[in-house]
N, C-alpha and C positions, 0 to 999 in steps of 0.2 A: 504494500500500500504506500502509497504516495505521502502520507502523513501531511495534513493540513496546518497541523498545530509548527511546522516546522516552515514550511517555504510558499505558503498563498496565504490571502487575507482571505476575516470570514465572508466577503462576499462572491469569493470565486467557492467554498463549498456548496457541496449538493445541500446539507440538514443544517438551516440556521434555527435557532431560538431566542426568544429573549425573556426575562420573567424576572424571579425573586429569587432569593434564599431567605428564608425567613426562620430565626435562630428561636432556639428556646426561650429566650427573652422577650418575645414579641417586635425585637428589632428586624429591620427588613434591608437587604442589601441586594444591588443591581446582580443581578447574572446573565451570562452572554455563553451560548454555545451552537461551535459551527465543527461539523464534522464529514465524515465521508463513510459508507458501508458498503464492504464487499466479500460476501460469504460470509456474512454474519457476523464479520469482526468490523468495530469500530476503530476506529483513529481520528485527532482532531484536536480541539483546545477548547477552553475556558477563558473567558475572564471575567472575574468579579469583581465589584464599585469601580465598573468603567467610568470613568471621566472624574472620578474618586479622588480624597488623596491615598488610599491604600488598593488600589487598583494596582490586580497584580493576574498577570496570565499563565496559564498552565498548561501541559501537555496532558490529554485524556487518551485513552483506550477502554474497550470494551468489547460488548457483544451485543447483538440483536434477535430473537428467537421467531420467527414469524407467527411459526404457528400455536407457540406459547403468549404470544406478546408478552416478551418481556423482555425489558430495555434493562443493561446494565454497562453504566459508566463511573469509571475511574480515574480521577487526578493521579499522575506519577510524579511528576516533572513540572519544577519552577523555570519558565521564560526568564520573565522579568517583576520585578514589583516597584513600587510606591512606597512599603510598608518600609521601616526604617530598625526591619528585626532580621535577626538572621532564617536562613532557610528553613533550617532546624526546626523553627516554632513554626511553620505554614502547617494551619490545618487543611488537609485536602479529603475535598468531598468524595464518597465512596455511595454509586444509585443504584438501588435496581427497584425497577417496579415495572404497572403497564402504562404501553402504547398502544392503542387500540389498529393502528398503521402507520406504520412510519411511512411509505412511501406517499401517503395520502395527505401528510403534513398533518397530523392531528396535534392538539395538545398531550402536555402528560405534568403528573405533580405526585409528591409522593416524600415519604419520609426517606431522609441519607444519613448515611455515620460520616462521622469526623473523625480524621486517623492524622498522627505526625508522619513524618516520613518511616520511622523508626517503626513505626506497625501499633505504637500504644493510640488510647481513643481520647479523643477531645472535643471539640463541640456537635451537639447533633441537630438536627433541623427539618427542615420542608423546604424540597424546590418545589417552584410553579412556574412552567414553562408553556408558552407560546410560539408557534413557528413566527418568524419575522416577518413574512411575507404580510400572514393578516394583521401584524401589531400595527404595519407599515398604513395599510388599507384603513385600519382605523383612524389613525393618525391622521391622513390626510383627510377622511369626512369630518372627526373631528376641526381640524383646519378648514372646512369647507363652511362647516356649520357659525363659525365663528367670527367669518368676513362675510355670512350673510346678515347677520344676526345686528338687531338692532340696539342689544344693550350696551355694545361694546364703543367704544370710541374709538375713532381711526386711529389713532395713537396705540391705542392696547393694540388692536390687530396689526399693525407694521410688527409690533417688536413679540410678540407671540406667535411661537409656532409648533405646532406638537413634532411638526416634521424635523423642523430643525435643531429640535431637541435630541430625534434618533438620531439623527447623524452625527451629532457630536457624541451619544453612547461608541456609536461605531467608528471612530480613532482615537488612538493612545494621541493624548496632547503633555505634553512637560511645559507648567508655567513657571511663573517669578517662583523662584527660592525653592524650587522642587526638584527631585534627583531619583532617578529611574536608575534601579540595581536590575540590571542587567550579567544572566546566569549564562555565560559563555562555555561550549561543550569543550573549546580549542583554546589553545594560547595565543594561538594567530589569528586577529581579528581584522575584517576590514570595516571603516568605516569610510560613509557615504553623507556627501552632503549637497542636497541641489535644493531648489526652486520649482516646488510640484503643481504648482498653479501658473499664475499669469507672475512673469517677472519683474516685482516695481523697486529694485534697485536697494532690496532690504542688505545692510551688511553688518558685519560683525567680526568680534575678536574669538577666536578658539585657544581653548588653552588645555593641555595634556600635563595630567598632572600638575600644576600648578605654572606651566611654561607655554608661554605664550606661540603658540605653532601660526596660526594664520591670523596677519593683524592687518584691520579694516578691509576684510575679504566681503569682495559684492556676491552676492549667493547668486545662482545662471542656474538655467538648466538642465543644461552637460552634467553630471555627478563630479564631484571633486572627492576622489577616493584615496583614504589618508590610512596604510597601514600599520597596524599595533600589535606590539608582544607584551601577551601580559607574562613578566617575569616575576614581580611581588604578587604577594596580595590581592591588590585591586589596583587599577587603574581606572582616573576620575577625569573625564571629559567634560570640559564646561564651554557652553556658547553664551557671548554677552551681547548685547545688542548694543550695536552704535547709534541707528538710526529704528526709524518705522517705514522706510522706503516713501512711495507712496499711496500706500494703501495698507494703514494700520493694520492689527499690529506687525512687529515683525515676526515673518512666519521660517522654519528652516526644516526642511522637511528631511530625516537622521535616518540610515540605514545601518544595523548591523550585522556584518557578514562572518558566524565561524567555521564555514566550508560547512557544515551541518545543519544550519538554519539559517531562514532571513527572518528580522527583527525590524520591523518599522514604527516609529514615533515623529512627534514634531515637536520645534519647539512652536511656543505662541508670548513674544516675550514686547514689553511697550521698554522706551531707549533708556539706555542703564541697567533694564535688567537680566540678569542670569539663571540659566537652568544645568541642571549636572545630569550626566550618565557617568554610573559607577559599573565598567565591568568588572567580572568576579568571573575566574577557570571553576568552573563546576567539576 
């Protein structure tokens, strides 16, 4: 299998969803899961408090039973996180329940254990999961119903949008003062850095480890691909913004390559400020 969780975004997978985790507390946090099945086996990824500040993405596997409907998925594998803990403490969700068809795009919800990596148990919960397609579909009636709707002022309807709320679930952003630890398989990394949208002259200082690599660099289209050995520890990539180009804010859109996976994020930063990527050799 192709493994999704490792080299495509979730919207080149075939099984998107979007829903909850909802903890024994009664508290509720974003879930995101897009994957691929074939003969039964799953592969693909996770991410939880997408757009969060402890958004943190995970490698899944599992199974699919058709004619049992029964769906089982398992967190292995830390991407990357938000969280400001070591790997060690990630509790990773462990499913099995029904799906009445999966190829039908049904919903599914059901209770999961919480396991460390280590195999002991920690927190336990309820996912509720929706395919994205119809979260999408509502989203937009909702938006539909809202620019018809006469309670609303023009004002509210410009800067409200259910839609454009999905889409910000659906990419990793790194803002002011925030640092993406980044769980590299290899010691050889490469990094990428371009202008994924429309080019308006946004630039900035890079800095490796505390040493200033590319100063007053205009971000372009082309990738400017910058490679790295992680020899300690960690290595701490930070982008500061010079400018906002013109067309606030300033945006950089960040690839990370360990011959094993690709890693996409962005930064989203106003002038002066900075965001970090911490790689870490898993």
């Amino acid at each position: 299998m192709s493994g999704y969780g490792q080299q495509q975004d979730i919207l080149d997978a075939p099984y998107k969803y979007l829903g909850v985790i909802k903890l024994n507390d009664t508290s509720f946090i974003s879930y995101k899961l897009a994957f691929e099945e074939k003969d039964g086996l799953i592969q693909g990824y996770s991410i939880t408090d997408a757009g969060g500040p402890h958004e943190t993405k995970s490698n899944i596997k599992g199974s699919y039973d058709s004619k049992e409907k029964l769906l089982v998925l398992n967190e292995y594998d830390i991407v990357y996180t938000k969280s400001p803990i070591t790997e060690l403490d990630f509790c990773l969700v462990n499913f099995q329940g029904r799906l009445r068809a999966l190829k039908k795009g049904k919903p599914f919800s059901g209770n999961f254990k919480g396991v460390y990596p280590d195999g002991k148990p920690c927190l336990d919960g309820q996912i509720i999961m929706s395919p994205l397609a119809k979260v999408e579909k509502r989203a937009e009636k909702a938006d539909k119903l809202i620019q018809k709707s006469k309670k609303f002022s023009q004002k509210i309807k410009d800067n409200v949008s259910a839609r454009t709320t999905l889409d910000t679930l659906s990419m990793s952003v790194v803002k002011k003062d925030e640092n993406l630890n980044v769980f590299a398989k290899t010691r050889q990394v490469t990094i990428s850095i371009y202008d994924a949208g429309k080019v308006d002259n946004d630039r900035i200082n890079l800095y490796i480890d505390g040493k200033l690599l590319l100063k007053d660099y205009a971000i372009a289209k082309d990738k400017k691909e910058i490679p790295i050995t992680i020899n300690d520890a960690q290595v701490i990539v930070k982008v500061e913004a010079i400018n906002e180009g013109t067309s606030a804010p300033n945006t950089v859109k960040v690839e990370i390559n360990d011959g094993q996976r690709l890693i996409s994020t962005r930064t989203s930063l106003k002038t002066g400020d900075h965001a970090s990527l911490t790689l870490l050799k898993q």
